[in-house]
Residue frames as a rotation matrix with the C-alpha (Angstrom) as fourth column:
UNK 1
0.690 0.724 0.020 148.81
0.698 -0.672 0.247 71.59
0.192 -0.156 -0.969 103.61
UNK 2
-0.635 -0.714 0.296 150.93
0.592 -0.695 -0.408 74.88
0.497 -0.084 0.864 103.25
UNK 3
0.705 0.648 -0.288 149.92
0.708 -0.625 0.329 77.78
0.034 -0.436 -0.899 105.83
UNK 4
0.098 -0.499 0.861 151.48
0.664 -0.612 -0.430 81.56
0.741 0.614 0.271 105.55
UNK 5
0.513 0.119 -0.850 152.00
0.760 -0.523 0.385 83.84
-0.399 -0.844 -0.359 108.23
UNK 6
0.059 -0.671 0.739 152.44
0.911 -0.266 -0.315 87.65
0.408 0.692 0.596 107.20
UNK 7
-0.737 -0.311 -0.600 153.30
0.583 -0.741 -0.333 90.85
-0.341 -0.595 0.728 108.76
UNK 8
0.069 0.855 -0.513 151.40
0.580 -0.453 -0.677 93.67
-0.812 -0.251 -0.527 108.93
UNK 9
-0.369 -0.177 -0.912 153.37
-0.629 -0.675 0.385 95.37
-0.685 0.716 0.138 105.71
UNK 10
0.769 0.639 0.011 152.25
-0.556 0.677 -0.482 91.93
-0.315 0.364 0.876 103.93
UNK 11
-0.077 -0.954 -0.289 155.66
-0.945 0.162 -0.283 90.74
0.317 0.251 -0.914 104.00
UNK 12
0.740 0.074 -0.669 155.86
0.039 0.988 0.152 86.82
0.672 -0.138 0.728 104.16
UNK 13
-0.028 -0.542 0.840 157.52
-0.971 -0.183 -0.151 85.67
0.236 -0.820 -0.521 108.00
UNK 14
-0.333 -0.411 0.848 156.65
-0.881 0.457 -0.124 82.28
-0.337 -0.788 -0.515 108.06
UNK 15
0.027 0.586 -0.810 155.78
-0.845 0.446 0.295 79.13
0.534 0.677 0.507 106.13
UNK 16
-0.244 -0.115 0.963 154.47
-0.796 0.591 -0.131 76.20
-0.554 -0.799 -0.235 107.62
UNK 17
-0.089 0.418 -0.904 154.02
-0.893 0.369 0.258 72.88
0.442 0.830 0.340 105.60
UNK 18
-0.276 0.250 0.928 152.11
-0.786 0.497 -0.367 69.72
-0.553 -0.831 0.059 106.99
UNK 19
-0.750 0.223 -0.623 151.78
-0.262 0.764 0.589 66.13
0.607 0.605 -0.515 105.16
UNK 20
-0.077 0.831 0.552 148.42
-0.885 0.198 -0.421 64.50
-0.459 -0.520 0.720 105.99
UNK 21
-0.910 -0.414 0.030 148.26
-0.360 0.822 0.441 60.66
-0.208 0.390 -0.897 105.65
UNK 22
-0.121 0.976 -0.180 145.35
-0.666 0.054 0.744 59.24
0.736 0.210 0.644 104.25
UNK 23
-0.291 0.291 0.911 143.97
-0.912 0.205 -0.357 56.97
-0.290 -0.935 0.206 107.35
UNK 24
0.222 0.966 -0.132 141.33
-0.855 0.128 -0.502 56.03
-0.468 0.224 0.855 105.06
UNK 25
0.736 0.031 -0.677 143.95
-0.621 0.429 -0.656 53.75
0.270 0.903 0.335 103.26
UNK 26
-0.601 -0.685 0.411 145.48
-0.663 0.140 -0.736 52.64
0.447 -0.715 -0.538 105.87
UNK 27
0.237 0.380 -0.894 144.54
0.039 0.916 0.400 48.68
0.971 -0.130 0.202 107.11
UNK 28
0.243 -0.304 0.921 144.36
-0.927 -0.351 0.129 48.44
0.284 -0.886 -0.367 110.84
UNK 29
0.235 -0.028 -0.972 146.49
-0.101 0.994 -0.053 45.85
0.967 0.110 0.231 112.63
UNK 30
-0.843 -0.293 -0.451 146.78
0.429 0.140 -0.892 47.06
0.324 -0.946 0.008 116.39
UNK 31
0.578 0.618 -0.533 144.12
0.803 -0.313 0.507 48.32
0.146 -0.721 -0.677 118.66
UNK 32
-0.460 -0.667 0.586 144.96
0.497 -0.740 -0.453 52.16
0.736 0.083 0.672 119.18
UNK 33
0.508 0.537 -0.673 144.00
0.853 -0.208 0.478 54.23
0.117 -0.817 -0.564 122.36
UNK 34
-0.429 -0.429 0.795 144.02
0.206 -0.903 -0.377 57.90
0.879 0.002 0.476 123.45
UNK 35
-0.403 0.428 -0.809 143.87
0.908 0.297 -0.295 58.43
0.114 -0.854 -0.508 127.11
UNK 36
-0.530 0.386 0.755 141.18
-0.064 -0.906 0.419 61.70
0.845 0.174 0.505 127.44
UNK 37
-0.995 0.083 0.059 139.55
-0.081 -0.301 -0.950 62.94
-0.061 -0.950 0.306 130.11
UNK 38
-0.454 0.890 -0.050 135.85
0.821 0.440 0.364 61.88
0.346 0.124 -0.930 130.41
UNK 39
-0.093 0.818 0.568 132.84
0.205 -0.542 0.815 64.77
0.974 0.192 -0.117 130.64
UNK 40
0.733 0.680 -0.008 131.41
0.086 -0.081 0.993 63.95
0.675 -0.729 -0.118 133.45
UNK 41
0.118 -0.767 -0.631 135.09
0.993 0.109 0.052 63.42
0.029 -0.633 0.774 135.43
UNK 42
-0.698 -0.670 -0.255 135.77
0.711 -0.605 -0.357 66.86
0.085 -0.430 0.899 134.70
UNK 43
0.060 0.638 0.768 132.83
-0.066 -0.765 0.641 68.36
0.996 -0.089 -0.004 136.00
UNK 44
0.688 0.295 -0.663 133.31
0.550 0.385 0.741 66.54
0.474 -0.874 0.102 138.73
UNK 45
-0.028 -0.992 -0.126 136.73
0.890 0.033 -0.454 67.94
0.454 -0.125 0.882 139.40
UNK 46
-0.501 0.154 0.852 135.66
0.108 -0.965 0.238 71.57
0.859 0.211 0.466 138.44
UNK 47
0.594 0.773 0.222 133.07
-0.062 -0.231 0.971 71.17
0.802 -0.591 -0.089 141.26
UNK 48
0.779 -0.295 -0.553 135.64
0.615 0.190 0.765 70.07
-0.121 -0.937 0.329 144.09
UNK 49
-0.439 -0.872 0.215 138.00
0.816 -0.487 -0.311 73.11
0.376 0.039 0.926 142.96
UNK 50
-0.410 0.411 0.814 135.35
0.011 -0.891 0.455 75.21
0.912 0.195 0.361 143.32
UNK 51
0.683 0.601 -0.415 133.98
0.294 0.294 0.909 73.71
0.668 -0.743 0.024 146.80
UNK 52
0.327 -0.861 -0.390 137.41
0.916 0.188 0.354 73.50
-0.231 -0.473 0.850 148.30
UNK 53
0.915 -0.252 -0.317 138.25
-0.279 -0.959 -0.043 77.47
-0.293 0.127 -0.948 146.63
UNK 54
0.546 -0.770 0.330 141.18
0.480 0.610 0.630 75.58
-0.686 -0.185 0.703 145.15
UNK 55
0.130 -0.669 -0.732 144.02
-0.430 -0.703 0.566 77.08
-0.894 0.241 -0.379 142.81
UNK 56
0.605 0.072 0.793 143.78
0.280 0.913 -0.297 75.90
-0.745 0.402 0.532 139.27
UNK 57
-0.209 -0.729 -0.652 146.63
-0.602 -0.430 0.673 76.07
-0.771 0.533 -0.349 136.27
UNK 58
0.813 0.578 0.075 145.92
-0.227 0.433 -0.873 75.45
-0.537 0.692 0.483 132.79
UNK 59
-0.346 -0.934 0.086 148.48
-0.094 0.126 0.987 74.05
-0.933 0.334 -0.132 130.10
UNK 60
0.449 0.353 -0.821 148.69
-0.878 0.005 -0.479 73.79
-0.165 0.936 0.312 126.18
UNK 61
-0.246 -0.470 0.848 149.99
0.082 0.862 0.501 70.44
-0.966 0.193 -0.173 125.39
UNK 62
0.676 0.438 -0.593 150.17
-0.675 0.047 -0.736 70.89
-0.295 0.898 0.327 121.39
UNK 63
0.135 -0.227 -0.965 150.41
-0.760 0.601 -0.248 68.12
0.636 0.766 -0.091 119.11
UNK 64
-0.206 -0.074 0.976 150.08
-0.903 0.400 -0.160 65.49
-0.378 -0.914 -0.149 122.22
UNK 65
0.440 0.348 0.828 148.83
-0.180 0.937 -0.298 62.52
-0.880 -0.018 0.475 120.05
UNK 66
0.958 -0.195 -0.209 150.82
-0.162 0.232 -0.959 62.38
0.235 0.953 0.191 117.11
UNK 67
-0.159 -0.987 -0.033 154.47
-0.818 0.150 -0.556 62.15
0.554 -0.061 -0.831 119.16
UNK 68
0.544 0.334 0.770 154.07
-0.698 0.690 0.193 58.62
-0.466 -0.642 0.608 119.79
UNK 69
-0.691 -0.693 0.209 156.55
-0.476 0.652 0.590 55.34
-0.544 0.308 -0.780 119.53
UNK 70
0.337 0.560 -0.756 155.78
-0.941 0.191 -0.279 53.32
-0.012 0.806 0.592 116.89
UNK 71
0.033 -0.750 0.661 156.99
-0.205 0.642 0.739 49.57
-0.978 -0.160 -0.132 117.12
UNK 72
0.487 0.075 0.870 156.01
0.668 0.610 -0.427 48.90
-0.563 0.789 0.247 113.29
UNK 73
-0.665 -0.396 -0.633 157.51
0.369 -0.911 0.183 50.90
-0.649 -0.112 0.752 110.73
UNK 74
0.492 0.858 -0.146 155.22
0.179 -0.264 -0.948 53.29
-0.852 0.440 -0.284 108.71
UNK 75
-0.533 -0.411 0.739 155.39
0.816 -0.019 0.578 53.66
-0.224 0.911 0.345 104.89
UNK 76
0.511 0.846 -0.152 153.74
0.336 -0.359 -0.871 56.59
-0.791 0.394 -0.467 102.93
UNK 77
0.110 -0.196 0.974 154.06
0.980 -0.145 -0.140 57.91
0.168 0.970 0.176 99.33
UNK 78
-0.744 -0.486 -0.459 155.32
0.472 -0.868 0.154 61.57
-0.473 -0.102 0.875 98.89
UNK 79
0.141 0.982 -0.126 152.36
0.429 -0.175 -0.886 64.01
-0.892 0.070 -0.446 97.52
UNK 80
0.606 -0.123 0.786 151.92
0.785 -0.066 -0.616 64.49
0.127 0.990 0.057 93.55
UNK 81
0.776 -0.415 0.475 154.59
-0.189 -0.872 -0.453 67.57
0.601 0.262 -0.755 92.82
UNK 82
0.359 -0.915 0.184 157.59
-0.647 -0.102 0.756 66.84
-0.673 -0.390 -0.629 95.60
UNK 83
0.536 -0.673 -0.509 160.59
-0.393 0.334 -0.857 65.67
0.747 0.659 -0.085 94.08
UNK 84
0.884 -0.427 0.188 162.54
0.011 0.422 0.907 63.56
-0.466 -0.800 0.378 96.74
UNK 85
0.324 -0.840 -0.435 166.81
-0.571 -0.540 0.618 64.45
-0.754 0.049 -0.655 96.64
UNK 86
-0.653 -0.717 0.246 167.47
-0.271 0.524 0.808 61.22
-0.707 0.461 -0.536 95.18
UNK 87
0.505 0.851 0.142 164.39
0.394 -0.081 -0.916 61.45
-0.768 0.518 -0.376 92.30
């Protein structure tokens, strides 16, 4: 997936380019787990910040679930059109 970012003169400033693995073709052999915060937990919270008049600070945490050790290694195929250096 290719994404563009352009100035206001329409000058190109920034290209971004992202490989997406199929999943779908992709045989599971481990048990995988993302720890998330549960609905009802963070109403609960919200309510004791708000009871208590507490101080709250937000964060962006991008790309949190995809920088993860791997013990196997992963294979994938390059997408029709790239030429790899040694091709």
């Amino acid at each position: 997936v290719f994404k563009y970012k352009f100035d206001e003169h329409g000058y190109l400033i920034k290209v971004k380019a992202r490989i997406c693995v199929r999943g779908d073709l992709q045989t599971t052999t481990q048990d995988t787990y993302a720890a998330t915060l549960a609905f009802r937990i963070f109403c609960t919270l919200i309510t004791i910040i708000y009871a208590f008049n507490l101080e709250t600070r937000q964060y962006n945490i991008v790309n949190a679930f995809p920088h993860v050790l791997l013990e196997n290694e992963t294979f994938y195929a390059p997408p029709k059109g790239i030429k790899l250096p040694h091709d």
